[in-house]
VOPAGU-2260 file (C-alpha; in pm, 1 decimal, decimal comma):
REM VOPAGU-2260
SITE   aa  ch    i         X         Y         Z
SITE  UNK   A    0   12310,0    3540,1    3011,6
SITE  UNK   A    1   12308,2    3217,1    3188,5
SITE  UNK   A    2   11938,4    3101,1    3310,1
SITE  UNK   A    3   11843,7    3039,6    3628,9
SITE  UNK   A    4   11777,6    2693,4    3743,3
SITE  UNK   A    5   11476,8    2609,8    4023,8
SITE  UNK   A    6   11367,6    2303,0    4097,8
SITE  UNK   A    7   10994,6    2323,0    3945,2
SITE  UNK   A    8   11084,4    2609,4    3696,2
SITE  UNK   A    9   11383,5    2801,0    3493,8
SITE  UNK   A   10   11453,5    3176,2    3455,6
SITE  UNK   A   11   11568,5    3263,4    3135,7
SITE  UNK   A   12   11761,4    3634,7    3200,5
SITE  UNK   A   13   11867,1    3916,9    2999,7
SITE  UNK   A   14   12111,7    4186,7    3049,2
SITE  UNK   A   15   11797,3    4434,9    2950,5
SITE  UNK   A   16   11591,6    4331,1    3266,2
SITE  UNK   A   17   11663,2    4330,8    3621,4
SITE  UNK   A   18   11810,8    3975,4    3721,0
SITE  UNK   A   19   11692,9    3713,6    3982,8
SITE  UNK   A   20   11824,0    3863,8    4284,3
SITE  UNK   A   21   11731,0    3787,4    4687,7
SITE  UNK   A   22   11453,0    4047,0    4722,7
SITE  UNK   A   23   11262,1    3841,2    4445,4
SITE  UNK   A   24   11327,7    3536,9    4591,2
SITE  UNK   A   25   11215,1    3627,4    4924,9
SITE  UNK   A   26   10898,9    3785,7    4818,4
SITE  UNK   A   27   10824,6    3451,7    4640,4
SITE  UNK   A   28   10906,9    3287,0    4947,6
SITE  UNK   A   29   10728,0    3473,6    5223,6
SITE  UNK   A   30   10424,2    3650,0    5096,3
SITE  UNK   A   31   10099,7    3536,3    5229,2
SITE  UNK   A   32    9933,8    3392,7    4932,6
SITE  UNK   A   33    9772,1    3127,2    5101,6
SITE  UNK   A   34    9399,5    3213,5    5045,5
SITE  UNK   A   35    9440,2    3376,4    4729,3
SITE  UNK   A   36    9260,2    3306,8    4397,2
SITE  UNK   A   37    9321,1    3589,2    4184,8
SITE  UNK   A   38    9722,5    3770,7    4227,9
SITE  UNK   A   39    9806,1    4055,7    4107,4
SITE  UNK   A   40   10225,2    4132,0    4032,4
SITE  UNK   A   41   10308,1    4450,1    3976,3
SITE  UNK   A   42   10642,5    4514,9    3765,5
SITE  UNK   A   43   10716,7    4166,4    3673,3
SITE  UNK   A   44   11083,2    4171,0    3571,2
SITE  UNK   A   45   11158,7    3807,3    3481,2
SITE  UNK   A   46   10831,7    3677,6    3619,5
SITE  UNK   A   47   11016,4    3504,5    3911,6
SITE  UNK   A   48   10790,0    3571,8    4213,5
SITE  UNK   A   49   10478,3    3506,9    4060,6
SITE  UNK   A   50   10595,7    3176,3    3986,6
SITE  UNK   A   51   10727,7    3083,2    4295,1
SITE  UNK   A   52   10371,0    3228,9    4405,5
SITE  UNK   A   53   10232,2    2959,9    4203,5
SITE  UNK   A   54   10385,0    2674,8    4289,0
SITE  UNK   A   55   10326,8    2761,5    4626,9
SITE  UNK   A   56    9944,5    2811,5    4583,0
SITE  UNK   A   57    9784,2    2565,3    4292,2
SITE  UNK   A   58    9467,6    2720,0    4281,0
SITE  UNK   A   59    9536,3    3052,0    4218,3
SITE  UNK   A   60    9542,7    3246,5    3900,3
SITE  UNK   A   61    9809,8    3514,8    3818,4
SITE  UNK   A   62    9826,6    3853,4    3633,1
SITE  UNK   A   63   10128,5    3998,8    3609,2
SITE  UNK   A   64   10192,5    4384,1    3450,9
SITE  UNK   A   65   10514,7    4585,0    3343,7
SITE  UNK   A   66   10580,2    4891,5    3167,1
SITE  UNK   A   67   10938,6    4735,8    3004,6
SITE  UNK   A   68   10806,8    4590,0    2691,7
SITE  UNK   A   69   11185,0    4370,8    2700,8
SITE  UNK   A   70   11056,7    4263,0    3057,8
SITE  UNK   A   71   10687,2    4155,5    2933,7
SITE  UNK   A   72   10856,0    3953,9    2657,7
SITE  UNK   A   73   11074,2    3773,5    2901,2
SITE  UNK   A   74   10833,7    3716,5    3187,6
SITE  UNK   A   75   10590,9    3560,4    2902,8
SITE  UNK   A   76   10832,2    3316,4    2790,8
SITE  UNK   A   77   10939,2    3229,4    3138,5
SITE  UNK   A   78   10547,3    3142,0    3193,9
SITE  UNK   A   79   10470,5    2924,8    2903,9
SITE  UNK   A   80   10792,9    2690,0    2968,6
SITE  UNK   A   81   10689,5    2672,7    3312,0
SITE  UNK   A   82   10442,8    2431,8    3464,5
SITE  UNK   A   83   10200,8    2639,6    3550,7
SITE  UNK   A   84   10156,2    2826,7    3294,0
SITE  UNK   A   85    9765,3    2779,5    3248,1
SITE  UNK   A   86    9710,5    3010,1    3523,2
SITE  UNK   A   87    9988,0    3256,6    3443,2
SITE  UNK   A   88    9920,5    3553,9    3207,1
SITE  UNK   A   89   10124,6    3886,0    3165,2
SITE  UNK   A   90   10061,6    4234,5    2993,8
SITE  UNK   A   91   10232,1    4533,7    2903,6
SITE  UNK   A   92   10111,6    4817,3    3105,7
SITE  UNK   A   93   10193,2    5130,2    3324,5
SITE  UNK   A   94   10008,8    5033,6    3663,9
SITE  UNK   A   95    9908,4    5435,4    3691,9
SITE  UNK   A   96    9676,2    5381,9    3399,5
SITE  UNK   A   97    9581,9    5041,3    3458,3
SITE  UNK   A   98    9199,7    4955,5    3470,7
SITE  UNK   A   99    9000,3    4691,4    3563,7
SITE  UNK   A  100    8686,4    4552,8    3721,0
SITE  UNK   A  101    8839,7    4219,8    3884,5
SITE  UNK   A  102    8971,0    4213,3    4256,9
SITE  UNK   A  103    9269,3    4053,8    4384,8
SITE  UNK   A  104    9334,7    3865,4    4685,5
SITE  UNK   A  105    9693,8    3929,3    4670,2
SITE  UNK   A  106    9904,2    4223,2    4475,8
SITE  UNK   A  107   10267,9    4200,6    4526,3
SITE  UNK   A  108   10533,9    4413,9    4403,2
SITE  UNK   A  109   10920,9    4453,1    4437,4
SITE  UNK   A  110   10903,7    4813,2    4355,6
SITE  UNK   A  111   11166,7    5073,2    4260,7
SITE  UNK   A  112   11325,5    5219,8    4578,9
SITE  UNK   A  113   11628,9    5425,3    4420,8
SITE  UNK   A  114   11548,1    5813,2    4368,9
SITE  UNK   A  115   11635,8    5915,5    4032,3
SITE  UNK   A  116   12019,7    5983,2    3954,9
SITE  UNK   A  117   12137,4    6041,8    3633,8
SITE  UNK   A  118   12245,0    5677,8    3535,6
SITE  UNK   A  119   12086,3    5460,7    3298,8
SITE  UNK   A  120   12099,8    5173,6    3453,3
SITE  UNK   A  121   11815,2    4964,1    3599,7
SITE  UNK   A  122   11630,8    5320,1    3556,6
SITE  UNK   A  123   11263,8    5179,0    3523,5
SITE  UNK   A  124   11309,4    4873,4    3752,0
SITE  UNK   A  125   11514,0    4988,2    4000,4
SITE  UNK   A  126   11451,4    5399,9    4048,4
SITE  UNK   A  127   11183,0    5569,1    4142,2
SITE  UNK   A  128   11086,3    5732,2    3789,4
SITE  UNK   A  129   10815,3    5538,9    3674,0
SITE  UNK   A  130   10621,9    5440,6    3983,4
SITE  UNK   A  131   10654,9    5600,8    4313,6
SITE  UNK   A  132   10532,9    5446,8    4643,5
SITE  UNK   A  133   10256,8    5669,4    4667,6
SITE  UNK   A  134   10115,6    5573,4    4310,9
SITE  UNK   A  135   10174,1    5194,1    4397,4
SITE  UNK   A  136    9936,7    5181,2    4683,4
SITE  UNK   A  137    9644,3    5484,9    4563,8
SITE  UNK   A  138    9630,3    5225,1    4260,9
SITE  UNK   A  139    9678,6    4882,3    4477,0
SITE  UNK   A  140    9353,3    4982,0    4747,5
SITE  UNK   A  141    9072,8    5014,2    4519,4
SITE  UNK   A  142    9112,1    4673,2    4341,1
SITE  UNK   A  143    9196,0    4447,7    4666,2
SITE  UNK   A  144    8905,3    4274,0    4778,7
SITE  UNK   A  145    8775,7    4351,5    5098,7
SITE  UNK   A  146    9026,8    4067,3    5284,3
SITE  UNK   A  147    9289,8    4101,8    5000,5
SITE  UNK   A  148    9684,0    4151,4    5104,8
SITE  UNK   A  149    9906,4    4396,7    4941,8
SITE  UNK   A  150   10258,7    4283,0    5021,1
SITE  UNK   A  151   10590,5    4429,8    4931,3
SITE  UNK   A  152   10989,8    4407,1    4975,3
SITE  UNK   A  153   11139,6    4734,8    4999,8
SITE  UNK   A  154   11453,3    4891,6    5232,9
SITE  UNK   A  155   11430,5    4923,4    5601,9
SITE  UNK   A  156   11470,1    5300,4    5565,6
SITE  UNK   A  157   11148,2    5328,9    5328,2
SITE  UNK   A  158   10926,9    5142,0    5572,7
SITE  UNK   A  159   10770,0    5458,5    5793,9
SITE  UNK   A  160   10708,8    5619,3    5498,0
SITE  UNK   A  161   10525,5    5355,4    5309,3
SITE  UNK   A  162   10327,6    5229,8    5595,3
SITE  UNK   A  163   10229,8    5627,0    5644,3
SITE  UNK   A  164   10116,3    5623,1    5311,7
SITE  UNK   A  165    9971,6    5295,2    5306,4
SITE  UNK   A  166    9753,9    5437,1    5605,4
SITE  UNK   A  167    9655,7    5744,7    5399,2
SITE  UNK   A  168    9459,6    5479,1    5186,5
SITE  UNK   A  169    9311,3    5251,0    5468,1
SITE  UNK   A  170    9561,4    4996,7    5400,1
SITE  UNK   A  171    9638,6    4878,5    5771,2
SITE  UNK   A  172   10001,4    4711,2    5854,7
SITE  UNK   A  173    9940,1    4350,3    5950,8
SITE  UNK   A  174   10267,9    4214,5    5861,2
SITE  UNK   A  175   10658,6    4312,9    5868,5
SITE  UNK   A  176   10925,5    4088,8    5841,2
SITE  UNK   A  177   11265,2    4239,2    5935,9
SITE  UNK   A  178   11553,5    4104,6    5686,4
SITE  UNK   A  179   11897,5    4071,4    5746,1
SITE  UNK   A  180   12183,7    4004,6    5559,6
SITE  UNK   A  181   12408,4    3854,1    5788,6
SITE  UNK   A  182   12366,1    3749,7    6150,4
SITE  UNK   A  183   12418,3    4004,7    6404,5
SITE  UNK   A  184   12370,2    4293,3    6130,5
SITE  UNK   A  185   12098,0    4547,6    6126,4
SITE  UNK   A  186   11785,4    4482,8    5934,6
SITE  UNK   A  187   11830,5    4594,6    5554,1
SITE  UNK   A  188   11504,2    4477,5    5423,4
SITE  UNK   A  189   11121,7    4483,9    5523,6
SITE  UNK   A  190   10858,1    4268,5    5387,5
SITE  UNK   A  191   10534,6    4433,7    5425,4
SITE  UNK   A  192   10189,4    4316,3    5410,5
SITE  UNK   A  193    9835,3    4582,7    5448,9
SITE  UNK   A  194    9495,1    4511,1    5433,4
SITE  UNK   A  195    9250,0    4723,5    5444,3
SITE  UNK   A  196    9096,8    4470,0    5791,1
SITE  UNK   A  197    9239,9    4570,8    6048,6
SITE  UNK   A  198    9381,5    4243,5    6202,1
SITE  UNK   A  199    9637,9    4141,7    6445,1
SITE  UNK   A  200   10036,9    4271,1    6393,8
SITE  UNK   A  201   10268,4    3995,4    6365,7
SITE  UNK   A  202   10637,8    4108,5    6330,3
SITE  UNK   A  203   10935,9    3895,8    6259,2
SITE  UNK   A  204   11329,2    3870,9    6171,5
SITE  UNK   A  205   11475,3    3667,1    5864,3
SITE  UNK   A  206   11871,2    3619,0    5882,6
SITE  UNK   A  207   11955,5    3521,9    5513,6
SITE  UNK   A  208   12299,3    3462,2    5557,7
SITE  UNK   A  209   12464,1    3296,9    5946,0
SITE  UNK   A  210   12851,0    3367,3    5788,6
SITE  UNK   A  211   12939,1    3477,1    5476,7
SITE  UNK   A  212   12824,7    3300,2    5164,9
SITE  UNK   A  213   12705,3    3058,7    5412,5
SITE  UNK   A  214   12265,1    3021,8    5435,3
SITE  UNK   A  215   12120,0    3025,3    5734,4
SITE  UNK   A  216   11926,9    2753,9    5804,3
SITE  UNK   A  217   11639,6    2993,3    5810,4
SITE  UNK   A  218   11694,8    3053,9    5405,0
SITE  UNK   A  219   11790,9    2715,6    5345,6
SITE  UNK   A  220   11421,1    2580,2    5490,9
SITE  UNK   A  221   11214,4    2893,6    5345,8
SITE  UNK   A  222   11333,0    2811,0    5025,9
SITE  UNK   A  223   11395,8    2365,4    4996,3
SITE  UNK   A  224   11094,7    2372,7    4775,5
SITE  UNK   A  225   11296,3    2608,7    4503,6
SITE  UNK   A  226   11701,3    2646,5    4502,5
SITE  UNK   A  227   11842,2    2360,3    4386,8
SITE  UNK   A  228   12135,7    2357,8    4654,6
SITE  UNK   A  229   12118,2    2069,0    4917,9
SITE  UNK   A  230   12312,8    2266,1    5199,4
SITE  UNK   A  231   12461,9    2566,4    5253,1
SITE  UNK   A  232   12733,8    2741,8    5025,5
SITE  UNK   A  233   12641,7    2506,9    4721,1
């Protein structure tokens, strides 16, 4: 499988690991990891957001954890060939038994939002078998610091329920971008971002695409500092 090119970094992919896709890319892209030091990834498929997360933030040192030992492989090559790979380290390990005394300013995840079917494919990345919402954040509050961010991508449909959970745990919605895929669609895709401050509740819309295959110019300026395109539809 063909690697993906970014400006700063490249993606080496595997048809035993869920590919670069637009939820990873936006996560990268719009998670608040301005103030962290320490980040947390949970799930790290090919390692792609927490190395957008580091180019965007210099100073901040990343952990990243998955339960696919194919994935953990992958994501730790993608680190060392990267530039930043000082600050990046990876393990192999189910979140639900993970322990640790550090905090984290920042834990993001792209978690698993299909409910279990019968098909194979994608089963641990992209159903709900090995990690459910409700394990994510009981595990996720403990270890953020007391002004630490947990931020996510999931669907538009999941979003009551994980913010309802998320408030079961004192994790307090201070974020929520609204995605679409198209202009004039409906919303497909929330970013999400709790901490366990209560703070002011900013809310937003992202348009990805203004026609299709054509960016919007939205996407295009979100993400300069990454995709090699110049313009749209390149």
């Amino acid at each position: 499988m063909k690697p993906f090119t970014f400006k700063q970094f490249e993606i080496q992919q595997s048809k035993e690991v869920f590919r670069v896709g637009t939820d990873g890319v936006l996560l990268g892209a719009l998670a608040d990891v301005k103030s962290a030091f320490r980040v947390l990834e949970i799930g790290t498929g090919t390692g792609l957001i927490s190395l957008m997360l580091a180019q965007r933030n210099p100073r901040a040192d990343f952990l990243g954890l998955d339960i696919n030992g194919e994935a953990v492989a992958l994501t730790k090559l993608n680190f060392e060939n990267s530039p930043f790979h000082a600050r990046l380290k990876n393990i192999h390990q189910d979140f639900k038994t993970f322990e640790t005394e550090e905090q984290f300013d920042l834990i993001v995840s792209n978690p698993p939002y299909f409910e279990e079917s019968g098909s194979d494919k994608d089963k641990i990345a992209r159903q709900t078998v090995e990690l459910n919402f409700r394990q994510l954040i009981a595990q996720s509050a403990p270890i953020l610091c007391e002004y630490g961010l947990l931020s996510v991508i999931i669907p538009i449909e999941a979003g009551e329920v994980f913010t309802s959970i998320a408030e079961e745990n004192n994790l307090f919605l201070s974020r929520r971008v609204n995605i679409k895929g198209i202009e004039n669609s409906k919303a497909k895709r929330l970013v999400l971002e709790f901490s366990s401050k209560e703070k002011n509740f900013l809310e937003s819309e992202f348009i990805i695409e203004k026609s299709p295959r054509k960016y919007s110019d939205q996407y295009l300026e979100l993400t300069k500092e990454f995709h090699v395109f110049k313009k749209a539809g390149n």
